[in-house]
C-alpha positions as CSV (number, residue, x, y, z in Angstrom):
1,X,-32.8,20.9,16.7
2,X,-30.7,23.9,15.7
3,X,-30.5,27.8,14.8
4,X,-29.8,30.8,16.3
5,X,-31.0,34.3,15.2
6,X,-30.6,35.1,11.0
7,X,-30.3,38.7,11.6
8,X,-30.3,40.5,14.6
9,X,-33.2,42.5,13.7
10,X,-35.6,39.7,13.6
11,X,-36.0,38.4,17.2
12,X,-38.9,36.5,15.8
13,X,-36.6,33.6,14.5
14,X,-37.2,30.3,16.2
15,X,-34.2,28.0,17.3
16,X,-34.8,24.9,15.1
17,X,-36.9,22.5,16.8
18,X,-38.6,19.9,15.0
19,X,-40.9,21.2,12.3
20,X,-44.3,21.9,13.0
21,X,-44.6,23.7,10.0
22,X,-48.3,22.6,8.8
23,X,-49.5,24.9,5.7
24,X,-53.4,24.7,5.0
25,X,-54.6,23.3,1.6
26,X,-57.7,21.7,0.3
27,X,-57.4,17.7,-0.3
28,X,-55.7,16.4,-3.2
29,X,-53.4,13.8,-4.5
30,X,-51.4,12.3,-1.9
31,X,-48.3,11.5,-4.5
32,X,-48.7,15.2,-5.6
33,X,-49.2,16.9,-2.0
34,X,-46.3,14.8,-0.8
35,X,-42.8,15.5,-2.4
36,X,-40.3,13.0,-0.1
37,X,-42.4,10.0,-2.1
38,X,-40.2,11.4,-5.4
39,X,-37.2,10.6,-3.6
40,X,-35.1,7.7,-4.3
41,X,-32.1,6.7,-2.1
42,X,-29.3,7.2,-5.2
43,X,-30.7,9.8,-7.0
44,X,-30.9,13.4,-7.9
45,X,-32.9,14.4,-4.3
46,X,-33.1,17.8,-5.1
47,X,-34.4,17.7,-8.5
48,X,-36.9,15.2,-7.4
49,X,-38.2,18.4,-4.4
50,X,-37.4,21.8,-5.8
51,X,-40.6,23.2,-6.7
52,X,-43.5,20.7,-5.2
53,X,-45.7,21.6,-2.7
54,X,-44.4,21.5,1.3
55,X,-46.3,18.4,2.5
56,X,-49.5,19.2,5.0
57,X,-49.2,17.5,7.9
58,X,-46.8,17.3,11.1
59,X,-43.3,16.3,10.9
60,X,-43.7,12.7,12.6
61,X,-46.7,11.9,10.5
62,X,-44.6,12.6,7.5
63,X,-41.9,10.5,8.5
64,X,-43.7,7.5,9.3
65,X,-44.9,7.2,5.9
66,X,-41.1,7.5,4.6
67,X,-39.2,5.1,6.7
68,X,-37.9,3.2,3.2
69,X,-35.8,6.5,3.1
70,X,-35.2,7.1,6.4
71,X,-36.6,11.0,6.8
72,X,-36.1,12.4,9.3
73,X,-37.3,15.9,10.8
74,X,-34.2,18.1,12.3
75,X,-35.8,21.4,12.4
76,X,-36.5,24.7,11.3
77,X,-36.5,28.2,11.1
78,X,-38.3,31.0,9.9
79,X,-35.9,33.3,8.0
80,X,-38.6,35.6,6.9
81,X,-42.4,36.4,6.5
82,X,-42.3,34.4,3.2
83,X,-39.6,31.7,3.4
84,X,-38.9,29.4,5.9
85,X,-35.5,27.0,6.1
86,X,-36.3,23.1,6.8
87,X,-33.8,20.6,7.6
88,X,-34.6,16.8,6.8
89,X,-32.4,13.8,6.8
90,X,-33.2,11.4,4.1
91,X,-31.2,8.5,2.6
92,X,-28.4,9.0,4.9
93,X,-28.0,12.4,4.0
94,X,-29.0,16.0,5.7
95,X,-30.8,18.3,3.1
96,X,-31.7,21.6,4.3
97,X,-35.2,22.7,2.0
98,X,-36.0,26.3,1.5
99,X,-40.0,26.5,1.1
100,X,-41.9,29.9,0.3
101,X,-45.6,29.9,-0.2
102,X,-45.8,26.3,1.0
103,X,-43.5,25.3,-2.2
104,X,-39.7,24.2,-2.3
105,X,-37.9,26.8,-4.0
106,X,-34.2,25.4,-3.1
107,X,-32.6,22.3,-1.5
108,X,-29.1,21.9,-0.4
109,X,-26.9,19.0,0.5
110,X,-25.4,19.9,4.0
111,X,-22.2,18.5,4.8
112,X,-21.8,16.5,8.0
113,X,-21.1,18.3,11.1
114,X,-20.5,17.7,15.1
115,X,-19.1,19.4,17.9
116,X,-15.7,20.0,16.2
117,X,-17.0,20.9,13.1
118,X,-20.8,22.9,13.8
119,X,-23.9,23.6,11.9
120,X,-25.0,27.4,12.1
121,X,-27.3,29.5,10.6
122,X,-27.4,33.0,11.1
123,X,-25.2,36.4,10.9
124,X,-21.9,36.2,9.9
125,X,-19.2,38.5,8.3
126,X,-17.6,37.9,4.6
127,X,-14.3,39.8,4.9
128,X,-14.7,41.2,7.8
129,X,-18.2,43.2,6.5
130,X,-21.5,41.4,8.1
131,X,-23.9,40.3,5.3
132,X,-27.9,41.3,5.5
133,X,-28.9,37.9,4.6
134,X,-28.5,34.9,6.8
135,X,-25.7,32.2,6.2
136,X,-26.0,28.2,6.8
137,X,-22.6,27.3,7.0
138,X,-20.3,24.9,8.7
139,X,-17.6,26.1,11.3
140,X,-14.1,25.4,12.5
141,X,-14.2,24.9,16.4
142,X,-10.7,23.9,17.2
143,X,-11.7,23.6,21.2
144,X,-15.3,22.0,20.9
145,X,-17.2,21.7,24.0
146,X,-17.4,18.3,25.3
147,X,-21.0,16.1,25.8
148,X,-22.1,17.1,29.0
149,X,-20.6,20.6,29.6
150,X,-23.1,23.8,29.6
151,X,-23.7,24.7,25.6
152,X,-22.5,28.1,24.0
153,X,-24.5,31.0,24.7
154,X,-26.7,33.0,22.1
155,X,-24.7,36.0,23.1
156,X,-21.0,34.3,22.5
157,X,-20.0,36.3,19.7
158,X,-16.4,34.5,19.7
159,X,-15.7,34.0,15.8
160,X,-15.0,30.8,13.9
161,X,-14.4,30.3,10.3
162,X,-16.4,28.3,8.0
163,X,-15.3,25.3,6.2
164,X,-18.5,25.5,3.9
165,X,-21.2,28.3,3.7
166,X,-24.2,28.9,2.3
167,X,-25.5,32.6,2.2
168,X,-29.8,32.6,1.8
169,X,-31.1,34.5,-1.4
170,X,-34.5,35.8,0.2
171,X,-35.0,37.5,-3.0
172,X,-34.5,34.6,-5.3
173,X,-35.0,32.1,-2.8
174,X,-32.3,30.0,-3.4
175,X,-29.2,28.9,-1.5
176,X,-26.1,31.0,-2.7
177,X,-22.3,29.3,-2.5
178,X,-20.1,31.7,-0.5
179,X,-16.2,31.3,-0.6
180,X,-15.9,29.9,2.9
181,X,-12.6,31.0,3.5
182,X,-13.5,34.6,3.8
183,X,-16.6,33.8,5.6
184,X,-16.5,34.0,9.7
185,X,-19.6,33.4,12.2
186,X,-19.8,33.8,15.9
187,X,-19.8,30.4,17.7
188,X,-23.6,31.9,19.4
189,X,-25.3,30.4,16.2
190,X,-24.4,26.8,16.6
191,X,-26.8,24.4,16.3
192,X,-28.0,22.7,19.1
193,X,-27.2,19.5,18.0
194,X,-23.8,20.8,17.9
195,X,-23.9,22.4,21.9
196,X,-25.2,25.5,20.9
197,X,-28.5,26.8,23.1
């Protein structure tokens, strides 16, 4: 339901559409193969994911069998050869999953965002200097589009500053705090869901 582009350089980035992120693997253990049955509404959600395997399977078949928690599939996006960034709603929450090598390697509580306040994930600058690795972050959009009208283009570069922001780790696979104050993004990047493209 989201993303624009992580780096420019990658044109190969998907916007985030529901997952249909499927990775092969021989039969096994349901429980095992299937990390969102660890989760309880209440408790420590990422320590129950981080470093089970990435269920097989497409996204609605998955969250039929978690209703209790209410999982829900709201997209994806490649952010390299080897790691790919998830985002799932569960127990009222949205949870955005790192997964390399059909494993979780990172999961991060996202804060709630809308049309005032966007979801992105993509380029953005720290200080003025753009960063290599792509940013999940949350934006300040003082003059949101309204429902209805035509959603910001890819090529809007207009910058916003981020009231949270994430930058991704591709090394260490991990989700890296960035001082959001310092951090702006170009309103391009928002997510759909928030009237991006």
């Amino acid at each position: 339901m989201y993303l624009a582009e992580a780096r420019p350089s990658l044109a190969s980035l998907l916007l985030f559409a529901p997952l249909m992120h499927a990775p092969q693997r021989a039969p096994a253990s349901a429980r095992i193969r299937d990390p969102f049955s660890m989760v309880r509404c209440g408790s420590d959600i990422a320590k129950a994911l981080v470093g089970r395997p990435f269920p097989n399977g497409s996204s609605k078949a998955v969250e039929s069998v978690h209703a209790d928690i209410g999982l829900h599939d709201v997209g994806g996006s490649i952010v390299n050869d080897s790691l790919f960034l998830g985002g799932w709603s569960m127990c009222g929450r949205e949870y955005h999953l790192l997964i390399s090598d059909d494993k979780i390697t990172a999961v991060l509580a996202f804060p709630t965002h809308s049309r005032r306040h966007p979801g992105i994930f993509g380029t953005c600058t720290v200080r003025g200097k753009a960063l290599k690795d792509g940013v999940l972050a949350v934006l300040d959009n003082p003059a949101p589009r309204a429902e209805g009208q035509p959603p910001y283009s890819p090529e809007d570069t207009t910058s916003l500053s981020a009231t949270a922001a994430w930058r991704i780790d591709e090394k260490n696979r991990q989700f890296r705090k960035l001082p959001a104050t310092t951090v702006r993004c170009p309103r391009g990047q928002i997510f759909t869901i928030d009237g991006g493209v």
